[in-house]
C-alpha positions in Angstrom: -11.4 -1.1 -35.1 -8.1 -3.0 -35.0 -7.0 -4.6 -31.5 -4.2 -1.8 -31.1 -6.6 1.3 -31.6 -8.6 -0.5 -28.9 -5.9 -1.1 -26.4 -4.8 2.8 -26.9 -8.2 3.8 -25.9 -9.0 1.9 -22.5 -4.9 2.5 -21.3 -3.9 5.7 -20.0 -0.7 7.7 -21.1 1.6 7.5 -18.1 3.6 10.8 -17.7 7.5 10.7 -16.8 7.9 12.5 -13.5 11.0 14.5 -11.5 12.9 12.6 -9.0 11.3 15.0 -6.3 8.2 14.6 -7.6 7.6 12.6 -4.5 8.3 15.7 -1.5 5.1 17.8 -3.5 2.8 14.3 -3.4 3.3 14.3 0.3 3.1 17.6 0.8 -0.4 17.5 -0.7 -1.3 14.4 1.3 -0.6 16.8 4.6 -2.6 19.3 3.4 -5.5 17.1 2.6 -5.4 15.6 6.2 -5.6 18.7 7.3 -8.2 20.4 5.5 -10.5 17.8 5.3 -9.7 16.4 9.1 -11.3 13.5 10.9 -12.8 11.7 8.1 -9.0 11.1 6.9 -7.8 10.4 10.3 -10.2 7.5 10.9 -8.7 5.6 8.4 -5.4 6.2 10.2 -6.7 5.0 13.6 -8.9 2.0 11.5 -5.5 0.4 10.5 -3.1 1.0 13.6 -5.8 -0.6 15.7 -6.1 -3.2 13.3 -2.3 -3.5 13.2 -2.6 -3.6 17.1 -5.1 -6.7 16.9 -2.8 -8.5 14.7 0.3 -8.3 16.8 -1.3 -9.4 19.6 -2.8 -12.6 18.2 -0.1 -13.4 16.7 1.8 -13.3 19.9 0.9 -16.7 20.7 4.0 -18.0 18.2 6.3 -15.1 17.9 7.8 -16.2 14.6 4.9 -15.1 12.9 4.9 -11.8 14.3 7.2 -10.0 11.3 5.3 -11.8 8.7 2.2 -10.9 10.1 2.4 -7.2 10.2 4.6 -7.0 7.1 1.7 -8.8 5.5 -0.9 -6.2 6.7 1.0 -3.2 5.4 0.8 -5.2 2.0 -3.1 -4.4 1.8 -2.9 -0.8 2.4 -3.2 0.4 -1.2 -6.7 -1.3 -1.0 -7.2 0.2 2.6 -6.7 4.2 1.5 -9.5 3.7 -1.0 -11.6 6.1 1.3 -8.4 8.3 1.5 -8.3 8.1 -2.5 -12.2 9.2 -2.8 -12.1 11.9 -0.3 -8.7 13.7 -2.4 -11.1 12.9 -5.6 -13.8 15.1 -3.8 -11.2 17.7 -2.1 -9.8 18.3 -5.5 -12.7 18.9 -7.5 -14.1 21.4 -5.3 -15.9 19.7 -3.1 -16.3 18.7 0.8 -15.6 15.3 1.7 -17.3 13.4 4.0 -17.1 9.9 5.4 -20.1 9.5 3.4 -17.8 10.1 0.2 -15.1 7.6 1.7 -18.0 4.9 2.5 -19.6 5.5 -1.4 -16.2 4.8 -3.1 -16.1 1.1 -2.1 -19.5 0.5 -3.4 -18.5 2.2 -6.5 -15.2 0.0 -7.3 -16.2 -2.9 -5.7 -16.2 -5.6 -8.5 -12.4 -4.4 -9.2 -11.4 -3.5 -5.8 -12.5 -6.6 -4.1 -10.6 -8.5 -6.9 -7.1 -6.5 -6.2 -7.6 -6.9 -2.5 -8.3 -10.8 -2.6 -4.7 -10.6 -4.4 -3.3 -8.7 -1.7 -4.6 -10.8 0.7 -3.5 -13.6 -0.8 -0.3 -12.6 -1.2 -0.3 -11.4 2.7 -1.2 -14.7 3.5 1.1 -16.3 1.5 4.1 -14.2 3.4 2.8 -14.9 6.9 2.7 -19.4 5.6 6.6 -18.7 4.1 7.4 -17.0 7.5 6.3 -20.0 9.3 7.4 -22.1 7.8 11.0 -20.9 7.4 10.9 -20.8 11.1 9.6 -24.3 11.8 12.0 -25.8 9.4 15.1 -24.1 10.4 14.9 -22.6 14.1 15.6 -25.4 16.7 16.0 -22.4 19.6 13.1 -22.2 21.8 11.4 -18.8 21.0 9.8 -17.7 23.8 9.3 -13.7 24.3 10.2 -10.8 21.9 13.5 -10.6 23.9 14.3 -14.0 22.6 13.3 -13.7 19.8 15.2 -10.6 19.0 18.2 -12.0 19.8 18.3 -15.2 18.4 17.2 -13.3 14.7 19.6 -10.2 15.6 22.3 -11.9 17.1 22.7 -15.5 17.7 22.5 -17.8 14.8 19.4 -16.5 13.3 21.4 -13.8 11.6 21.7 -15.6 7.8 17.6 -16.7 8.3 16.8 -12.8 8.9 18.9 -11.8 5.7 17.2 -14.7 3.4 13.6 -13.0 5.2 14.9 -9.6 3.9 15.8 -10.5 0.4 12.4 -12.3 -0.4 10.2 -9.7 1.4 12.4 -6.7 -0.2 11.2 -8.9 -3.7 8.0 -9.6 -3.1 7.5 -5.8 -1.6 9.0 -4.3 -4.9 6.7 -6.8 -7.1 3.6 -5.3 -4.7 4.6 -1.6 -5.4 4.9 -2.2 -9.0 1.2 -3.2 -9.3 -0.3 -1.2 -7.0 1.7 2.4 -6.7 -1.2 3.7 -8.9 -3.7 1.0 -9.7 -6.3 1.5 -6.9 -6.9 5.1 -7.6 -7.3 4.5 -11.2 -10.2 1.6 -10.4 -11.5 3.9 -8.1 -11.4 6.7 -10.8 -11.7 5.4 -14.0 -13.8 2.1 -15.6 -11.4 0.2 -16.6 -10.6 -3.8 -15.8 -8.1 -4.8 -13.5 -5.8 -5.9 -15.8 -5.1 -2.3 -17.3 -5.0 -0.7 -13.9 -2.0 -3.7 -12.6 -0.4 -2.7 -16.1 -0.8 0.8 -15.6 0.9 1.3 -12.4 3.9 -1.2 -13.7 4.5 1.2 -16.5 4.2 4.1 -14.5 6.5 2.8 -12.3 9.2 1.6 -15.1 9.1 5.3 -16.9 10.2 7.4 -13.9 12.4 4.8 -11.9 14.1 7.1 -9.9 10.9 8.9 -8.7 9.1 5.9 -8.0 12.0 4.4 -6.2 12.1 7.2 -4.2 8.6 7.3 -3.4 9.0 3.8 -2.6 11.7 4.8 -0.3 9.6 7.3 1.8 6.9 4.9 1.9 9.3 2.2 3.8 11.4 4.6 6.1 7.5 6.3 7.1 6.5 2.5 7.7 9.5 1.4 9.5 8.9 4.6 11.9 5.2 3.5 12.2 6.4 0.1 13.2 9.2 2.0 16.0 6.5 3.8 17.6 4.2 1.0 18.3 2.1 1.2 15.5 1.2 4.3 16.3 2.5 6.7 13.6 0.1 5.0 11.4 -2.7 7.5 12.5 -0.6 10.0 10.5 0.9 8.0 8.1 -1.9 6.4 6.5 -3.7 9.3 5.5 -0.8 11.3 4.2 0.4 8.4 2.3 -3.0 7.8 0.8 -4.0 11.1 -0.1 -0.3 11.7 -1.4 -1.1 8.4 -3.8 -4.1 10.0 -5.2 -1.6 13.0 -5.7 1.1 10.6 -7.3 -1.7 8.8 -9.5 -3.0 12.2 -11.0 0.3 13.0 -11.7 1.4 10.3 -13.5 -1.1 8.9 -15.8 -3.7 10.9 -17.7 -7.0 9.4 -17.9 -9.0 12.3 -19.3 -9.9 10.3 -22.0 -10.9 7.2 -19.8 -14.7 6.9 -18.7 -15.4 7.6 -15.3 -16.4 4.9 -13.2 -20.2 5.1 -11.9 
């Protein structure tokens, strides 16, 4: 068997997909919330209190604060992987349980554990480069949330907030690329890590528009989370996942793939 014929067999065909392709993904993700009901909305109420946690140790040195919590929404693909298992269930007929969410993590875990250590690391990395950009360059005394506010909104903190944008609107899109499918497909399917990363790039780079726009909703439903307090993230997090397992069906066909045990 020649190294081609092998790659064809452990990668999955991605599908092109409609530019709103992305409305019917969350649509399902709403109706799985609601049909399968508190064992989706844990998760929700998992991460905003862990968003919560975060934001108030990190109020100790404010400048860390947008780093902090932009870095925690970076390891959400890893934190629906209950929300991807209990769509799995949902969708094949069955009726999911917590049990099923727990279950998934000890069936992926070699893979999942690596993608998250990634995530994490790249989180981490974000929250150091915030910092540090801060330490070097802000001389102001940054005292409360008012302050700080308006020495990044207003005073001369304007072109540091703009330079903050532009390498976490990067890293975000480098983040999407490898993970807009990639967790539900090691959840799913036995394949490596590398294939899944690859997977969800290519899926991503055949139906830019869709995936853009899915990107989209995913920011504006984040940026609302982060408005209400962290709240919204009850809601948000289980639509979102559950509309990803959607997306991931969708988009790659991995009939031919072995399941994952």
């Amino acid at each position: 068997m020649t190294t081609q014929a092998h790659e064809d067999e452990v990668t999955p065909r991605v599908r092109s997909v409609g530019v709103d392709r992305p409305l019917h993904w969350l649509a399902c993700g709403w109706r799985d919330l609601r049909v399968i009901g508190w064992p989706s909305a844990l998760h929700g109420l998992i991460v905003a209190a862990g968003g919560l946690a975060i934001v108030a140790a990190t109020l100790v040195y404010l400048p860390l604060l947008p780093g902090a919590v932009s870095g925690f929404v970076l390891v959400g693909p890893v934190l629906a992987t209950g929300l991807y298992e209990l769509s799995r269930v949902l969708q094949e007929g069955g009726r999911p349980s917590l049990g099923h969410a727990l279950a998934a993590w000890r069936r992926g875990t070699r893979p999942l554990v690596g993608l998250g250590l990634l995530l994490l690391a790249a989180a981490t990395a974000w929250v150091l480069l915030t910092g540090l950009l801060f330490a070097v360059f802000v001389r102001d005394a940054v005292d409360s949330p008012a302050a700080f506010l308006r020495y990044v909104l207003v005073s001369q903190g304007q072109w540091l907030f703009m330079l903050w944008l532009l390498l976490g609107g990067l890293g975000a899109a480098l983040v999407f690329a490898l993970t807009a499918v990639s967790v539900p497909l090691l959840l799913d399917r036995d394949v490596g890590l590398r294939t899944a990363l690859l997977a969800s790039v290519r899926a991503v780079g055949d139906s830019p528009v869709a995936m853009g726009f899915w990107a989209t909703l995913i920011m504006l439903a984040t940026t609302l989370c982060l408005a209400s307090a962290l709240l919204g993230f009850v809601v948000a997090i289980p639509v979102i996942g559950h509309a990803t397992w959607h997306a991931y069906r969708e988009v790659l066909d991995v009939e031919s793939l072995p399941r994952r045990r």
